[in-house]
N, C-alpha and C positions, 0 to 999 in steps of 0.2 A: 307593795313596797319592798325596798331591799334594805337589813340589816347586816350590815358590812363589819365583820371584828376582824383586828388584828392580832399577831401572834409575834414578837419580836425576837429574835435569835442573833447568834454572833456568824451563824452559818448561811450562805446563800442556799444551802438543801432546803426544800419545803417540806415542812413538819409533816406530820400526818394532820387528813382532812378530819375535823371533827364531824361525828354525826349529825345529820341534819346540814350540811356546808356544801358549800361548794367551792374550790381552791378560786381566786380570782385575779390576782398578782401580787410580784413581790417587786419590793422598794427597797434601794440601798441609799439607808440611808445617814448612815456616818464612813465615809470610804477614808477608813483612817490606812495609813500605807503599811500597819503593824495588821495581818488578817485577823489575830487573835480578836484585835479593838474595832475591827468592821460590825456593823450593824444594820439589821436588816427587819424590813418589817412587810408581814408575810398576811394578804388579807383575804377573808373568808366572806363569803356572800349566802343569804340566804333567802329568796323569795317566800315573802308572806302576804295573804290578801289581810289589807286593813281592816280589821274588827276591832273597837272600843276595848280596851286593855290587852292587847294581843302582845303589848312590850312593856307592860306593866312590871314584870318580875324582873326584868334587862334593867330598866330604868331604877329599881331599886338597887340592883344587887350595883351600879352604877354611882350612885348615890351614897352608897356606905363604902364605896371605894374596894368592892368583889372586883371590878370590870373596870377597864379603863380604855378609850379609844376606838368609841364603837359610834356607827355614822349611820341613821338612820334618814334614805332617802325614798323621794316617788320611783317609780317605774323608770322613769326619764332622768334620772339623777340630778332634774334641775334645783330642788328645793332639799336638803342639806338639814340636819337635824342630831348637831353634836352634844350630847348631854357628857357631862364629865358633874365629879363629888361639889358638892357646889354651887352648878349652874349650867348654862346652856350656853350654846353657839348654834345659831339660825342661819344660817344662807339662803336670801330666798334670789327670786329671778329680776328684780325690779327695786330700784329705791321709794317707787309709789307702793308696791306689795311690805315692804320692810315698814314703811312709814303705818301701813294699815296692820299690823300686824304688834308694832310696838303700841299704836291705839289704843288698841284692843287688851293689852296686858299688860297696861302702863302701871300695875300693882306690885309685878315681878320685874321692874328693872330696879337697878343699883339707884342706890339715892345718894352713890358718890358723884361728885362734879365732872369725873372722867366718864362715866357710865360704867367704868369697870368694876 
């Protein structure tokens, strides 16, 4: 699996690589015409082999709002795994896979009318 974090800056320079990282690209993503107010977000990759709580401490520090914007995917970056303080965002490959999936955990969805 890959854990993909962001690092956001006003600078097109890429930060330095955190340990354990790997640099993977950068996004412009506010091109306001003033540089000082340009915005940029600079993301870091980490391959790890799936083991049962291998992102347990991510997911927490996640959760208490330590971390924010961090994209846990497969090998194949088909399947999508956005935790942010709060909740989640799931992307998977299929409306039949989404449909088996909200199934399956229909305890954790919102029990607003929107689903949000």
């Amino acid at each position: 699996m890959y854990v993909i974090t962001p690092t956001w800056t006003s600078e097109a320079e890429v930060p330095p690589v955190k340990p354990g990282t790997e640099y993977w690209q950068s996004l412009l993503v506010v091109d306001d015409p003033d540089p000082e107010f340009r915005t940029y977000c600079h993301l870091f990759t980490t391959r790890r082999p799936w083991q049962r709580g291998c992102v347990d401490d991510l997911l927490r520090d996640t959760a208490d709002d330590k971390v924010a914007g961090i994209l846990i995917t497969d090998t194949r970056m088909q399947r999508i795994h956005h935790p942010y303080d709060g909740g989640a965002d799931v992307f998977l490959t299929t409306s039949d896979e989404r449909d088996q999936m909200r199934d399956r955990h229909v305890d954790w969805l919102s029990s607003h009318p929107s689903g949000l």
